[in-house]
LUMGUDREN-73259 format. One line per 4 residues: number of its first residue (from 1); their letters; for each residue x negated, y, z of C-alpha. Coordinates in steps of 0.5 Angstrom, whole numbers, plus 500, padded with zeros to 3 digits. Example, Ala and Ser with C-alpha at 12.3 -4.5 7.8 and 13.67 -1.06 7.14 Angstrom:
2
1 = as = 475,491,516  473,498,514
This chain:
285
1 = xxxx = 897,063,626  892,058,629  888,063,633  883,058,635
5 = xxxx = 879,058,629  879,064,625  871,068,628  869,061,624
9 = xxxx = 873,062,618  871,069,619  864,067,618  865,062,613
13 = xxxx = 868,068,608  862,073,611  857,067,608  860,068,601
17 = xxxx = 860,075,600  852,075,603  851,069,597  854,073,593
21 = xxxx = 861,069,592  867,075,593  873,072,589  871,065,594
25 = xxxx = 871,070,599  876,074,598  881,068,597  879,066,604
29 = xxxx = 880,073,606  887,074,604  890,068,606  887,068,614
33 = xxxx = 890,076,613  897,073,611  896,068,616  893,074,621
37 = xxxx = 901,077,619  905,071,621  903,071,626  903,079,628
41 = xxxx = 911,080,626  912,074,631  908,075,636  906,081,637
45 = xxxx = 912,086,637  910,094,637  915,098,641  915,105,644
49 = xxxx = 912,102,651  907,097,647  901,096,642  897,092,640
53 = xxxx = 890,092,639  883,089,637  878,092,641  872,088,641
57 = xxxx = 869,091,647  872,093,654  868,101,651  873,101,646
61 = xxxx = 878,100,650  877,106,655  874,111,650  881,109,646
65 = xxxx = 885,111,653  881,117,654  881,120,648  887,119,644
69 = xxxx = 891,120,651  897,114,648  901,112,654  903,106,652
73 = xxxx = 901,099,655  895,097,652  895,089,649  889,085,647
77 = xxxx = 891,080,641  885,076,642  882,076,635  877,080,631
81 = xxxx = 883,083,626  878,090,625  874,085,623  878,080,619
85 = xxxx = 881,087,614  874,091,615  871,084,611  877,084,607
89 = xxxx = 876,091,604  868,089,603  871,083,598  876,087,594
93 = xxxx = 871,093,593  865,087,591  872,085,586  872,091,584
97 = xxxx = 880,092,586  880,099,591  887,098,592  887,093,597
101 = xxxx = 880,095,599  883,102,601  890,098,605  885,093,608
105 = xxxx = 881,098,611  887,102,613  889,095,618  881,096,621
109 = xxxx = 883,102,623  890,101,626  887,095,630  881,098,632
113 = xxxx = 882,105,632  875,107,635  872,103,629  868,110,625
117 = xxxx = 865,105,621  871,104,619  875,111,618  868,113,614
121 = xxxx = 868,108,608  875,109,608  874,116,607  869,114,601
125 = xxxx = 874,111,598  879,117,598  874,120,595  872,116,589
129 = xxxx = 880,116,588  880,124,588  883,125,594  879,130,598
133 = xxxx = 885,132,603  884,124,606  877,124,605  875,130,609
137 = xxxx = 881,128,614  878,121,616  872,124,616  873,130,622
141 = xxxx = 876,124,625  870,121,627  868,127,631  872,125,635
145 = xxxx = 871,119,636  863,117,634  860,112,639  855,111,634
149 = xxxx = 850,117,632  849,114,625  856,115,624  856,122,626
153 = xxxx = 850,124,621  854,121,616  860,125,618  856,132,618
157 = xxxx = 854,129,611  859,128,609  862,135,611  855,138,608
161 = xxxx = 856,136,602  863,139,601  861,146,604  856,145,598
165 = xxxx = 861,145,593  866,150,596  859,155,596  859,155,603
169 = xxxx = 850,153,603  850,156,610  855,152,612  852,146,609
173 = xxxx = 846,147,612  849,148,619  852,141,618  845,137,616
177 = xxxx = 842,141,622  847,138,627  846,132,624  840,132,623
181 = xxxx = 839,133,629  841,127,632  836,124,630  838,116,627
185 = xxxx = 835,117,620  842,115,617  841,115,610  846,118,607
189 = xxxx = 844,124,611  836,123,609  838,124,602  843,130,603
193 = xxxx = 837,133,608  832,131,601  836,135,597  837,141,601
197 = xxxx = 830,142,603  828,148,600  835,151,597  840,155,601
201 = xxxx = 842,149,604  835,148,608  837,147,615  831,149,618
205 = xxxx = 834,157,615  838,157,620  838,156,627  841,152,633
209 = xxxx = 845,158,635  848,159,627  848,152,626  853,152,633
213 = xxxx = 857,159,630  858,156,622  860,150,625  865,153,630
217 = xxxx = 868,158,624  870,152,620  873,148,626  867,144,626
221 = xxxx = 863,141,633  856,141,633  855,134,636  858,129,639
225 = xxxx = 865,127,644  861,129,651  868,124,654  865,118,648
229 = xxxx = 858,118,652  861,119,659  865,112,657  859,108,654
233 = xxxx = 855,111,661  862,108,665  860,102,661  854,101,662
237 = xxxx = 854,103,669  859,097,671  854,092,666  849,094,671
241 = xxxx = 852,092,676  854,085,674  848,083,672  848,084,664
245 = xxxx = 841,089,663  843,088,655  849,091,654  848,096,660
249 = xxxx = 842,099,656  844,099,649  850,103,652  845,108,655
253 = xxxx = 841,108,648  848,110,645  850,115,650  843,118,650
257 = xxxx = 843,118,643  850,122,642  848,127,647  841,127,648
261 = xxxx = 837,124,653  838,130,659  845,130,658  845,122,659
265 = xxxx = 842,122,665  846,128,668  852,125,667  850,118,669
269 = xxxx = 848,122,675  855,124,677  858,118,674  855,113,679
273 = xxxx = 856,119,684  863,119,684  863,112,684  858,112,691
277 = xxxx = 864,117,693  871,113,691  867,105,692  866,105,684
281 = xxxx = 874,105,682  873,113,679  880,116,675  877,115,668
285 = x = 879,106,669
């Protein structure tokens, strides 16, 4: 597969599907994952020491390390694949074909596996399919692994929502409290936390510390990965210091809205102290 080229027909496809052309697309898809394949089985060998992966940025990568603890060697296949499926699934599904979607999304997983965007519109489409042991399995999942605030709210909706119909209301609103906690206005929580309001299920019927207990009974955290906000704070911090401002602060803002901007700050404190005390190379790298 020539490499070389394959973010600019990834961006050709992505223009179609935003004129409104998915089959056109689709077609473009499907012969670049079939290259994408190729190219994987001849190149790119998975083995009990090695693994391949498409991580998009050197955050994914530590956070990866950290929270799945995988001790195989890490390689980088130097393309966007995550993207390359995540596109795929987005032209099947405007095509109506669900199967090729669910499957395709499936790869954006295995290639990006901190991808919660990912995890969360597969779970949807286990869900539209009737299988709400996966839908609710790849939605924990997120709790995990969130770097994103917004996936968090959709995965405490997502969570609210199944409370609900299990009769669970108080549960339920313990999730839209969490998430609404949060405070990143995801829509699909925004129309959950509508719905609520007034009902058993309002969050404002319940407090932090219930909220904390309901959630804990059901095997539920109440916010986020502190080890994911410790990671984009690692990030930022070595951004920092290379002199890219950007990307160190919207890895701050990130961290900041996962944990809440007290508890951002007192772990980049005690980040850039360790790094003062170990000349910046601190065990989490």
């Amino acid at each position: 597969m020539e490499q070389t080229d394959m973010t600019e027909r990834l961006q050709t496809a992505e223009g179609l599907l935003v004129q409104g052309q998915s089959e056109q697309a689709l077609e473009l898809l499907r012969k670049l994952a079939e290259d994408c394949e190729e190219y994987v089985d001849k190149n790119c060998p998975t083995t009990d020491e090695v693994q391949w992966f498409s991580f998009p940025t050197l955050f994914e990568r530590l956070a990866y390390r950290r929270v799945e603890n995988d001790p195989r060697e890490l390689r980088d296949v130097g393309e966007p694949f995550d993207r390359l499926y995540n596109d795929l699934a987005l032209a099947s599904v405007h095509e109506g074909d669900y199967t090729t979607a669910k499957q395709a999304l499936s790869q954006a997983v295995r290639w990006n596996p901190m991808g919660c965007e990912y995890r969360l519109n597969l779970a949807d489409l286990y869900r539209i399919d009737g299988d709400p042991q996966e839908y609710l399995a790849l939605t924990y999942s997120v709790f995990e692994r969130a770097s994103d605030a917004r996936h968090l709210e959709r995965a405490f909706a997502n969570f609210a929502e199944y409370f609900e119909v299990q009769d669970k209301p108080r549960a339920s609103a313990a999730a839209l409290r969490a998430g609404r906690r949060l405070g990143t206005e995801d829509p699909t929580l925004a129309a959950a936390l509508d719905q609520a309001s007034g009902t058993e299920r309002d969050p404002d019927s319940v407090t932090d510390d219930e909220a904390r207990d309901l959630l804990a009974q059901e095997g539920l955290p109440d916010g986020a990965n502190a080890e994911i906000a410790v990671c984009l704070l690692m990030c930022a911090t070595d951004a920092a210091a290379m002199g890219q401002r950007d990307v160190a602060t919207n890895l701050t803002v990130r961290a900041r809205d996962l944990v809440g901007e007290d508890a951002a700050m007192t772990l980049l404190g005690l980040i850039r102290s360790a790094d003062e005390e170990d000349g910046g190379a601190t065990d989490a790298r």
